[in-house]
ROTORKE-312408 format. One record per residue: residue number from 0; x, y, z of N, C-alpha, C, O, CB in turn. Coordinates in steps of 0.2 Angstrom, whole numbers, plus 5000, padded with zeros to 4 digits. Each point is the difference from the previous one (the first is absolute). Glycine has a CB too. Example, Ala and Ser with C-alpha at 12.3 -4.5 7.8 and 13.67 -1.06 7.14 Angstrom:
// residues 2
+-----+--------+---------+------+---------+----------+-------+--------+---------+------+--------+---------+------+---------+----------+-------+
:   k : n.east : n.north : n.up : ca.east : ca.north : ca.up : c.east : c.north : c.up : o.east : o.north : o.up : cb.east : cb.north : cb.up :
+-----+--------+---------+------+---------+----------+-------+--------+---------+------+--------+---------+------+---------+----------+-------+
:   0 :   5066 :    4972 : 5039 :    4996 :     5006 :  5000 :   5004 :    5006 : 5000 :   5005 :    4999 : 5003 :    4986 :     4995 :  5003 :
:   1 :   5007 :    5011 : 4990 :    5004 :     5006 :  5001 :   4996 :    5005 : 5003 :   5003 :    5006 : 5001 :    5003 :     4991 :  4989 :
+-----+--------+---------+------+---------+----------+-------+--------+---------+------+--------+---------+------+---------+----------+-------+
***
This chain:
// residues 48
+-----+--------+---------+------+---------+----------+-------+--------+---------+------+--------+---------+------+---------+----------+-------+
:   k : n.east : n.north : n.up : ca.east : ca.north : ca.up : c.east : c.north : c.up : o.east : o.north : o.up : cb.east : cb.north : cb.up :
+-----+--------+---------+------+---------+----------+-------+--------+---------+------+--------+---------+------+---------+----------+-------+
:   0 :   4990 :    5064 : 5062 :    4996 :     4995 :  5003 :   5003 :    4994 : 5003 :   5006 :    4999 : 4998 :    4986 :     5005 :  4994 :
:   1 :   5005 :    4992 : 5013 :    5003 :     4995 :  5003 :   4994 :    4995 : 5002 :   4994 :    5001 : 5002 :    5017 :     5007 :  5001 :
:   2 :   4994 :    4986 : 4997 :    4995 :     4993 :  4998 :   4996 :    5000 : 5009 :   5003 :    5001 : 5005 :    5007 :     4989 :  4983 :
:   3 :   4984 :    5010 : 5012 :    4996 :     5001 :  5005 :   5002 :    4995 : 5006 :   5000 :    5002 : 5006 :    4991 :     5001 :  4985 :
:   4 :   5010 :    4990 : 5007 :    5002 :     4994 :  5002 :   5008 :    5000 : 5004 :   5002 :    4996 : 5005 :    4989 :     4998 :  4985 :
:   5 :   5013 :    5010 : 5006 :    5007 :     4997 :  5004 :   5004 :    5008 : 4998 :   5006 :    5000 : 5001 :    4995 :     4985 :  4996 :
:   6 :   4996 :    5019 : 5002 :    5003 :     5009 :  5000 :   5007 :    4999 : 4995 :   5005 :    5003 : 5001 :    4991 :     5001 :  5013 :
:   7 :   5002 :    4992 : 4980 :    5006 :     5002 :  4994 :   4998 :    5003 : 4996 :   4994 :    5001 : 5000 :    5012 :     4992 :  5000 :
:   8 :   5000 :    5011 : 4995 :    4998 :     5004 :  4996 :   4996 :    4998 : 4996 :   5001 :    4994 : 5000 :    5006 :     5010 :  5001 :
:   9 :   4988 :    4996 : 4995 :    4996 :     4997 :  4993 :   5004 :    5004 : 4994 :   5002 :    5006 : 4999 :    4984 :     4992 :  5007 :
:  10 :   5013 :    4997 : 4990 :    5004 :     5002 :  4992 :   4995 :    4996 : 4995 :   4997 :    4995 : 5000 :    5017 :     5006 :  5004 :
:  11 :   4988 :    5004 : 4991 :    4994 :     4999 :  4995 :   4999 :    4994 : 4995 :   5005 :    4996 : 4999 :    4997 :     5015 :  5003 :
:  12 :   4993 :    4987 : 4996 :    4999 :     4992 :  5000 :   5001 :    4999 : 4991 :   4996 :    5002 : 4995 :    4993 :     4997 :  5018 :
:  13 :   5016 :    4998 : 4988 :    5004 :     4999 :  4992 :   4993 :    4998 : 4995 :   5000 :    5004 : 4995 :    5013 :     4989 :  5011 :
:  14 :   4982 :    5002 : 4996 :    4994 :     4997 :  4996 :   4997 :    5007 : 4998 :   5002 :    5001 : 4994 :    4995 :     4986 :  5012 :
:  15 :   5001 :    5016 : 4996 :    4997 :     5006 :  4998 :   5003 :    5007 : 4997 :   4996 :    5003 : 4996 :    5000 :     4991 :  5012 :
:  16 :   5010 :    5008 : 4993 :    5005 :     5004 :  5001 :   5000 :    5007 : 5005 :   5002 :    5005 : 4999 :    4999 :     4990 :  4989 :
:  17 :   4995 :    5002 : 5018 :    5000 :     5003 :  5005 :   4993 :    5002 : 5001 :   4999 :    5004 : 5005 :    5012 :     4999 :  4994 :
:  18 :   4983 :    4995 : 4996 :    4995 :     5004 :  5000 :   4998 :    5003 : 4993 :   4994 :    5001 : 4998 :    5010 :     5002 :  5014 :
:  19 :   5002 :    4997 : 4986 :    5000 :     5005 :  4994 :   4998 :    4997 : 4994 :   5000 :    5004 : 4996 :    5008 :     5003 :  5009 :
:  20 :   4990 :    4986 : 4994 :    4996 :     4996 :  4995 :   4995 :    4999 : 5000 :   4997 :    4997 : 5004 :    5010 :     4999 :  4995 :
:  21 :   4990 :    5007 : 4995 :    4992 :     5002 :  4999 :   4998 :    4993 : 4999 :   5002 :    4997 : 4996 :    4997 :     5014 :  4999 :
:  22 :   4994 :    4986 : 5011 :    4995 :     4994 :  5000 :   4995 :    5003 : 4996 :   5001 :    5005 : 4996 :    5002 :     4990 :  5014 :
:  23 :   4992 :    5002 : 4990 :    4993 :     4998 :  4997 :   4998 :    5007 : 5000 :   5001 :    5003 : 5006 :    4997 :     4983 :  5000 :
:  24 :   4999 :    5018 : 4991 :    4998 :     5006 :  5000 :   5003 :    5004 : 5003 :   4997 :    5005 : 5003 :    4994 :     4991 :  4996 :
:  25 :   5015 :    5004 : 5002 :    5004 :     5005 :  5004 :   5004 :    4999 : 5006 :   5004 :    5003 : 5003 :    4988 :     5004 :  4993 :
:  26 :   5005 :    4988 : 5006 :    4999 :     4999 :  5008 :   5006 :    4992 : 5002 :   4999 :    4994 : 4998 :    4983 :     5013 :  5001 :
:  27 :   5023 :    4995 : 5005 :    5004 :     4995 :  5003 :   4997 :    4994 : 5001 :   4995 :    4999 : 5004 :    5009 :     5010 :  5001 :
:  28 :   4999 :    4985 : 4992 :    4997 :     4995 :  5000 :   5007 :    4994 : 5003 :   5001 :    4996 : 4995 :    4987 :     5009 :  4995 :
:  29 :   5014 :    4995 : 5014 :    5006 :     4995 :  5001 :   4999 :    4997 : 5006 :   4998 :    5001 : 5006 :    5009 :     5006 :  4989 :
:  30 :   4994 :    4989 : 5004 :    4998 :     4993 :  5008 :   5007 :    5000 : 5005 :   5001 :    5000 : 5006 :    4990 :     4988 :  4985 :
:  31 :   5016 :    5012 : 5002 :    5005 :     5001 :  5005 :   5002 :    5007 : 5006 :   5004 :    4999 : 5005 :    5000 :     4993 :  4985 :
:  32 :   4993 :    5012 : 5009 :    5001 :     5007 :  5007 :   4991 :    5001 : 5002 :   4998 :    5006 : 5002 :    5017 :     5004 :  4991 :
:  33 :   4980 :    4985 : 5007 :    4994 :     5003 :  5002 :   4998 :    5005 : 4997 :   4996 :    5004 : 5003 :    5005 :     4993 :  5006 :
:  34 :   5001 :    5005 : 4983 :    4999 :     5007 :  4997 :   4998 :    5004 : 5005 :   4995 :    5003 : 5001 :    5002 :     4994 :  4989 :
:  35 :   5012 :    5005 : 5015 :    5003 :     5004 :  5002 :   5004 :    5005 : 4999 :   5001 :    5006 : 5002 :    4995 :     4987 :  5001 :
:  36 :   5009 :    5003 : 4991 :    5006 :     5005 :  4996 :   5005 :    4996 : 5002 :   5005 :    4998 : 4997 :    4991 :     5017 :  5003 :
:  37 :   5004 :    4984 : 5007 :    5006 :     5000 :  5007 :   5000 :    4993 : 5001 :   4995 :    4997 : 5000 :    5003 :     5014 :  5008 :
:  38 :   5009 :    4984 : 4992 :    4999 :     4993 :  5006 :   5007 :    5002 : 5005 :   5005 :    5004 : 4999 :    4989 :     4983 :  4991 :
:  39 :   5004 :    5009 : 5013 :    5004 :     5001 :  5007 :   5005 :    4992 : 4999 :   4999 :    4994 : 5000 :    4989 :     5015 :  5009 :
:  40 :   5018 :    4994 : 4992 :    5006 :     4993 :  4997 :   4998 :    4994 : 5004 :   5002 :    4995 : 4999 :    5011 :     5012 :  4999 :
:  41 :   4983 :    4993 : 5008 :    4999 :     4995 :  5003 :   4993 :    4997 : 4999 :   5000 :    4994 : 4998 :    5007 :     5011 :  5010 :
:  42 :   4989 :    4999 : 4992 :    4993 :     4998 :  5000 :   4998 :    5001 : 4993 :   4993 :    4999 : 5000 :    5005 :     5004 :  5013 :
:  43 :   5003 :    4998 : 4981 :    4999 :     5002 :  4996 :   4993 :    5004 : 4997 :   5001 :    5006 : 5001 :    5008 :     4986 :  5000 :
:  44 :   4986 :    5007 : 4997 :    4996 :     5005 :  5000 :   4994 :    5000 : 5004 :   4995 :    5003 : 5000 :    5009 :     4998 :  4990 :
:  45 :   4998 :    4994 : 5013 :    4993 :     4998 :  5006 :   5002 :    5005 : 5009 :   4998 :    4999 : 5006 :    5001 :     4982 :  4987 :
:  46 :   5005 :    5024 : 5004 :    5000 :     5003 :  5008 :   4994 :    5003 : 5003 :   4999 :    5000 : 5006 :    5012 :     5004 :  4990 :
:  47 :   4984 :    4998 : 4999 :    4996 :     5003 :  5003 :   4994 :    4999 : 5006 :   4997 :    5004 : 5003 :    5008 :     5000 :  4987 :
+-----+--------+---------+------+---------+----------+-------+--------+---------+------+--------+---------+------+---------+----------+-------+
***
């Protein structure tokens, strides 16, 4: 995947552990990648 805004790679978002840290009933709850999994080294999780 690559960041929408500047075409770098996206890597997985440390606060979360990529996605893989269970929120509120199951469900992705992280403000630092847009509970996306992904931030992009520039734009961080606001690529989309």
């Amino acid at each position: 995947m690559k960041c929408k805004k500047c075409g770098r790679p996206l890597h997985d978002c440390q606060a979360c552990n990529g996605g893989r840290a269970s929120g509120i009933f199951g469900r992705l709850s992280c403000n630092k990648c847009d509970n996306s999994g992904v931030v992009c080294s520039q734009h961080g999780g606001h690529w989309k």
